[in-house]
C-alpha positions as CSV (number, residue, x, y, z in Angstrom):
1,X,-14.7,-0.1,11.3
2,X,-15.6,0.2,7.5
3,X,-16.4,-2.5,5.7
4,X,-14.8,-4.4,2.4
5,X,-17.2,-3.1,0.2
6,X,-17.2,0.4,1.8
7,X,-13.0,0.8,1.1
8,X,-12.9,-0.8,-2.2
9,X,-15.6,1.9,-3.2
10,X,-14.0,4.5,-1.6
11,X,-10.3,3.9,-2.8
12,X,-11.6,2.8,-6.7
13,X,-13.3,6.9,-6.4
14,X,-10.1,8.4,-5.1
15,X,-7.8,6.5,-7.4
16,X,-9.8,7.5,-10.4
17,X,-10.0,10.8,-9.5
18,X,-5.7,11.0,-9.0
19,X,-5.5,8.9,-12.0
20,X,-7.8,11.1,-13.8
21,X,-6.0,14.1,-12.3
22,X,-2.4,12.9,-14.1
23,X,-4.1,12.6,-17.4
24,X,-5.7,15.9,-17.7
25,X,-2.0,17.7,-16.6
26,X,-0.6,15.4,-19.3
27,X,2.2,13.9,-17.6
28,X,0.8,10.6,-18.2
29,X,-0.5,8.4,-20.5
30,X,-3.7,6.1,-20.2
31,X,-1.6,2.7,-19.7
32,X,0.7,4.1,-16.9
33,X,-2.8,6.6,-14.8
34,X,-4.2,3.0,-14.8
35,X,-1.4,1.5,-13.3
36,X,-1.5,4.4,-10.8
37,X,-5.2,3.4,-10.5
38,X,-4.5,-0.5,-9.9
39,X,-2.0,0.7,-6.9
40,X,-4.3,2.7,-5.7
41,X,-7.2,0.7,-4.9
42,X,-4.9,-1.7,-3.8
43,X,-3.3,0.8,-1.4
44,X,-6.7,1.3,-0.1
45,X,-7.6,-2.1,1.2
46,X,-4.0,-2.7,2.1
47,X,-4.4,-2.2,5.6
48,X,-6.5,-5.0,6.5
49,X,-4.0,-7.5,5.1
50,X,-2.9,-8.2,9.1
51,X,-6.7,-9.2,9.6
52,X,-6.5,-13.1,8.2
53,X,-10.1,-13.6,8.2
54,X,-11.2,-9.9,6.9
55,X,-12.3,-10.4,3.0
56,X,-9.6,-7.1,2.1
57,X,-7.1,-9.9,3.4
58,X,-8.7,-12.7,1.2
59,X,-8.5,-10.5,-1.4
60,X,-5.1,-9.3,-1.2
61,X,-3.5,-12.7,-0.4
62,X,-4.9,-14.0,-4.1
63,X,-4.2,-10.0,-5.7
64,X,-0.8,-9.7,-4.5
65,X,1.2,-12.9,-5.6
66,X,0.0,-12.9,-8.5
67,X,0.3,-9.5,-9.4
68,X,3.6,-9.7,-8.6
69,X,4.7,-12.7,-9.9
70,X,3.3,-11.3,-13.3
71,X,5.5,-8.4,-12.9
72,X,8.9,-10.7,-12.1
73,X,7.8,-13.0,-14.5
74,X,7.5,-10.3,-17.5
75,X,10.9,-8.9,-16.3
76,X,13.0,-11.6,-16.3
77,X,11.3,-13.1,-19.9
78,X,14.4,-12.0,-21.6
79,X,17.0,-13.8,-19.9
80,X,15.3,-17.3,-19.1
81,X,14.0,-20.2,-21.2
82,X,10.1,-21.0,-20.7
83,X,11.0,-23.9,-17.7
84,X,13.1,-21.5,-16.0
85,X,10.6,-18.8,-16.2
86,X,7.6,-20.9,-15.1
87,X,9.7,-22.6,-12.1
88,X,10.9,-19.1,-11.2
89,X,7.5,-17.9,-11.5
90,X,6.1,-20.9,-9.5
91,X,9.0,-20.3,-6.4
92,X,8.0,-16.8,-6.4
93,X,4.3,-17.2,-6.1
94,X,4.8,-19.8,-3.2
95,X,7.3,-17.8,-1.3
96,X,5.0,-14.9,-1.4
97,X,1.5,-16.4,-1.0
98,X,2.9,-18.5,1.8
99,X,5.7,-17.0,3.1
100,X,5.9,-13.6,3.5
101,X,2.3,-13.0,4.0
102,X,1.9,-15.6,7.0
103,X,4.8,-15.0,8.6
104,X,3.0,-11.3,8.1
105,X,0.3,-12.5,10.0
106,X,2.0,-13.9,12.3
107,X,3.9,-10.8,13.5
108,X,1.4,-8.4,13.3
109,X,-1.9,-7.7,15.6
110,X,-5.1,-6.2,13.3
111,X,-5.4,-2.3,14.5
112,X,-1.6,-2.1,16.0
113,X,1.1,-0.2,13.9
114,X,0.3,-1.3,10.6
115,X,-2.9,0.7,10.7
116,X,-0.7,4.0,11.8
117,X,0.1,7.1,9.3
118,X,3.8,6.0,9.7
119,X,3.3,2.7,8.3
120,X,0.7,4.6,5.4
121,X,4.3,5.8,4.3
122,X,6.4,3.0,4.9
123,X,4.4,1.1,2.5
124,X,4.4,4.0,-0.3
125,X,8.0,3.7,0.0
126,X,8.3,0.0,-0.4
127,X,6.3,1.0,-3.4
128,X,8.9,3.9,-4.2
129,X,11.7,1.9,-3.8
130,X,10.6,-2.0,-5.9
131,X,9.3,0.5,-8.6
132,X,12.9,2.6,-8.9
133,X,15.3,-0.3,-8.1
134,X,13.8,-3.4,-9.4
135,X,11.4,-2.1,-12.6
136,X,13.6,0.9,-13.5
137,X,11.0,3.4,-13.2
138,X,11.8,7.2,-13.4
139,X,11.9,9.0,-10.5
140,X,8.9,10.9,-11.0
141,X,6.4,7.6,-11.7
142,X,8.1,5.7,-8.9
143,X,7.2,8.6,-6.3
144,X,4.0,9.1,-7.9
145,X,3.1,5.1,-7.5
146,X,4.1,5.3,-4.0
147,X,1.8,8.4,-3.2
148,X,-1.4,6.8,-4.5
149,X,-0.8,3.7,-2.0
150,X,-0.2,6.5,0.6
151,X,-3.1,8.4,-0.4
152,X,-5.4,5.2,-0.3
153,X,-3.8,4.0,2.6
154,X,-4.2,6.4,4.9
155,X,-7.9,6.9,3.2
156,X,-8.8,3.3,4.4
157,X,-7.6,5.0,8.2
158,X,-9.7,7.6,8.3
159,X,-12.6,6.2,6.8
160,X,-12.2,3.3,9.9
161,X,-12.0,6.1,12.1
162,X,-15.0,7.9,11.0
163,X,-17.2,4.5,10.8
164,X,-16.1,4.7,14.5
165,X,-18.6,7.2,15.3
166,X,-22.3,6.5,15.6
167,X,-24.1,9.2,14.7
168,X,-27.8,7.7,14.9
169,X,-27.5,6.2,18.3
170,X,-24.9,9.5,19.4
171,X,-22.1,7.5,20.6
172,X,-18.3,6.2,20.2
173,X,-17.2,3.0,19.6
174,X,-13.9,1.3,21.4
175,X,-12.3,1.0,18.1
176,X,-12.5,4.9,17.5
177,X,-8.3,6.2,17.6
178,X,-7.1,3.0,16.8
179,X,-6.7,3.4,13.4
180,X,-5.3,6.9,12.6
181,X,-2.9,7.2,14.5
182,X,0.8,8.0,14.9
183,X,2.1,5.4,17.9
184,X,1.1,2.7,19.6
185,X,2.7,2.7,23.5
186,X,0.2,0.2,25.3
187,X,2.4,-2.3,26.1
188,X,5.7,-3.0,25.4
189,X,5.8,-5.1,22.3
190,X,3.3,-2.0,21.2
191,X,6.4,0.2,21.6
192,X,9.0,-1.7,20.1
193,X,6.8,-2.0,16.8
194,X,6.0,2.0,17.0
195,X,10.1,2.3,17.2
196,X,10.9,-0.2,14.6
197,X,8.2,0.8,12.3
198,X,10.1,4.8,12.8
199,X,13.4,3.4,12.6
200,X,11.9,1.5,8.7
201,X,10.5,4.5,7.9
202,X,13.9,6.4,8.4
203,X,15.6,3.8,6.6
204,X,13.3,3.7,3.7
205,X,13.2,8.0,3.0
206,X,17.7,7.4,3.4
207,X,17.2,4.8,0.2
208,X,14.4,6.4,-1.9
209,X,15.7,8.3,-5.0
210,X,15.3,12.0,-4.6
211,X,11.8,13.9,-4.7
212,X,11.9,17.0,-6.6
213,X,10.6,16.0,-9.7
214,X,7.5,14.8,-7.9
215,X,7.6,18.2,-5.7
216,X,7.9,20.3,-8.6
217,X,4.5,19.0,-10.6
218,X,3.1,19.6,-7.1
219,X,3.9,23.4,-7.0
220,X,3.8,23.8,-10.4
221,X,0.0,22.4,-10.8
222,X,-1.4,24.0,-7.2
């Protein structure tokens, strides 16, 4: 298993070279490739965030609620006074920093389904979905947010798998296939979390907004 330093390296080179990549087609300017940047890097620690005493989870846990209570906040200045703002502001970051991400925790082993290629794609839809539904983003930059966590993410999986193999002392570690991989059937609760994380993933590609914008820079730029 790859350490922190090794995935925040590795993630900060891939996501400036697809940020890079989206200035140079010109479809983007600088302020919206560094946000694709940003999500990037973040994508590529991601999956360590069911590890509570990895420093990626450290990391994330201080990264995330703030980050997003930024984003909230920034959205709903308009409608709110300053005390509503900074009490909505306050809820948000307490709910989040602990809330959803221990009860995260709590659910999740480190190296089941959450580090799986599924849930690489579960996540760029969350992504997909928040930046289309909530912060009114095109289509296009919504997919194209989502696909840099992807991208990451399942760069963080592979890098685990190939720091999985030691090539000086010629042999294989236990923890080699347990983080690229498409299902998880070892024991029961293993299944039910392979199903639901299918069933999310279903669920999520029935909300998203359509694709083709995103499919035709593709094609048109191969």
């Amino acid at each position: 298993m790859a350490n922190f330093k090794t995935h925040i390296t590795i993630s900060t080179i891939a996501s400036a070279i697809i940020s890079t990549s989206l200035l140079l087609i010109g479809i983007y300017t600088f302020l919206d490739a560094f946000l694709v940047f940003i999500l990037g890097v973040v994508g590529g620690i991601f999956p360590d965030i069911d590890s509570e005493n990895s420093k990626s989870a450290r990391v994330l846990f201080n990264i995330l609620p703030v980050s997003i209570t930024a984003i909230y906040l920034f959205t709903i200045a308009p409608n709110y006074f300053f005390v509503e703002m900074l009490t909505l502001s306050v809820v948000t970051f307490v709910v989040i920093r602990f809330g959803f991400i221990r009860i995260f925790q709590w659910i999740t082993v480190h190296r089941g389904m959450f580090h799986s290629i599924p849930m690489a794609f579960v996540v760029g839809l969350i992504v997909v979905l928040i930046s289309h539904y909530l912060f009114t983003s095109n289509q296009l930059s919504s997919w194209i947010y989502g696909s840099a966590v992807t991208i990451n993410y399942i760069i963080h999986l592979i890098t685990d798998e190939i720091y999985s193999i030691d090539i000086y002392n010629q042999r294989v570690k236990k923890s080699l296939g347990s983080a690229l991989k498409l299902f998880r059937v070892k024991t029961t609760t293993d299944k039910i979390y392979s199903f639901l994380t299918y069933l999310v993933l279903l669920v999520l590609l029935y909300l998203a907004p359509s694709s083709h914008l995103i499919i035709y820079v593709i094609i048109d730029n191969s």
